[in-house]
Phi, psi and omega in degrees: 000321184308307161328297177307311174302311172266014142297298159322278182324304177316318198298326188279298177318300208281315172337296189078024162283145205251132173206163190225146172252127204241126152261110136333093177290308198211114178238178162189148209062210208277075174285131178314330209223145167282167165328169177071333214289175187197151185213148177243120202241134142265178200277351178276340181102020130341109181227163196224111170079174230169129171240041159120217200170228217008211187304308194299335169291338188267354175284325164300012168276301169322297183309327180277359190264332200292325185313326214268339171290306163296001182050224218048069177301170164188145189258116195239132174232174213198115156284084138318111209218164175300284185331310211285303166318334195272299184302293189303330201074003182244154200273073197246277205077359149290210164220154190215167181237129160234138166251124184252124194248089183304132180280161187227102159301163163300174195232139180244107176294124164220138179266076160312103205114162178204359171319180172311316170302313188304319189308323189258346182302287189333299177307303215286326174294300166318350175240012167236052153069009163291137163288106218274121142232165169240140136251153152183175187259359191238122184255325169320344185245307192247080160239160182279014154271304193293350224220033210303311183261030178252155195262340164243121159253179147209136215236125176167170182274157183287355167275340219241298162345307228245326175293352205247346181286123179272073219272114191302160188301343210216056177246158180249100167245122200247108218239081186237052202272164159351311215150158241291311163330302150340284174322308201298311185317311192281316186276317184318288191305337179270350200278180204039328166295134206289099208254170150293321188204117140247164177220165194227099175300161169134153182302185179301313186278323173305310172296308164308312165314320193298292192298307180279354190268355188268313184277354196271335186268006181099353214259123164330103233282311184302321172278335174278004157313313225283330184313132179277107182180131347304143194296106150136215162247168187268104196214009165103041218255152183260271181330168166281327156333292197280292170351304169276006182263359161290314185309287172323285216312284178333317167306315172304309181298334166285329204284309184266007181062028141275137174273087204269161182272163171084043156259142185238166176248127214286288188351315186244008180281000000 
């Protein structure tokens, strides 16, 4: 069975489907399942493999759908108790320990834009493990000398680039094109779709111009809340350097299912 699981765990990983894994750590007395067993909970409520089955498996299923919001592991431990026993149909009376562990697909980075900020994001992401891709319409600018550590580059308009992505379960879209025209193109083709994360650089009045020429076109009033925009944390940042290290930081912050302060949301911008 253990096999069947971590053939599923690759699987979720290479996918980038958010699944959390429940191991048995620790029993004593009479338990259904030994040390090891083990089940893979998905976020729709799938499970893979079994640690004894009755109530106490299906609450630890819960717990593991709550782990996958919280980025969290946690050690749950369970009084096979009469009552528990009674309710479940099995007959134990120990106790056991699970460790339930959310799994971490790669996280797929896509760069709009390939200018100086993206140029310095792109190094810095890549080395705190997102997968880089560039777009952009300029091949003098989204080459593999600015991008060295990117897993993808693509040189084509951005509408076209972007229309064409088959977009994993676990993406980050970063929206750092020349200019407004861009932007719009690049958010028009991306809207409605389910990212981890996107964001739009540019001031306040720039992100409104923007925002209203998207809603005058039909673009969901509710996915353009979800848009990170202006794009980063507020940390005083100039250079293009600090800029993309607002960026990252915010990314990370999402990444790991923390809310750092000074994230903004376009809604509330």
């Amino acid at each position: 069975m253990n096999e069947t699981i971590f053939r599923a765990v690759l699987d979720a990983l290479e996918q980038g489907q958010q699944a959390a894994l429940i191991t048995i750590v620790q029993t004593s007395g009479s338990t259904p399942q030994r040390v090891g067993a083990k089940m893979l909970v998905y976020a729709d409520g799938r499970t893979i493999g079994t640690i004894g089955g009755g109530c106490y498996e299906n609450d630890a299923a819960l717990k593991a759908r709550d782990a996958l919001t919280t980025r969290r592991p946690q050690l749950i431990r369970y009084e096979l108790s009469d009552d528990l026993a009674e309710q479940s149909g099995l007959i134990c009376g120990g106790q056991m320990e699970v460790y339930i562990e959310p799994l971490e697909p790669a996280s797929h980075l896509y760069l709009v834009g390939a200018g100086h900020v993206s140029a310095c994001l792109g190094r810095f992401a890549s080395q705190t493990g997102f997968h880089v891709h560039v777009l952009d319409d300029r091949e003098r600018f989204a080459n593999r000398d600015r991008f060295p550590d990117a897993a993808e580059i693509v040189v084509d308009a951005i509408p076209d680039a972007l229309a064409r992505i088959n977009w994993p379960a676990n993406s980050f879209l970063v929206v750092v094109t020349r200019g407004h025209r861009h932007d719009l193109d690049a958010l028009r083709a991306a809207a409605g779709r389910a990212f981890r994360y996107v964001g739009m650089i540019g001031s306040r009045a720039k992100v409104k111009r923007i925002f209203d020429e998207l809603l005058a076109t039909g673009c969901p009033a509710e996915w353009l809340h979800t848009v990170h925009a202006p794009i980063g944390l507020d940390i005083g940042a100039v250079t293009p350097a600090e800029i993309a290290v607002s960026i990252l930081a915010e990314l990370v912050a999402v990444r790991s299912g923390k809310r750092a302060p000074g994230m903004s949301l376009a809604g509330r911008a």
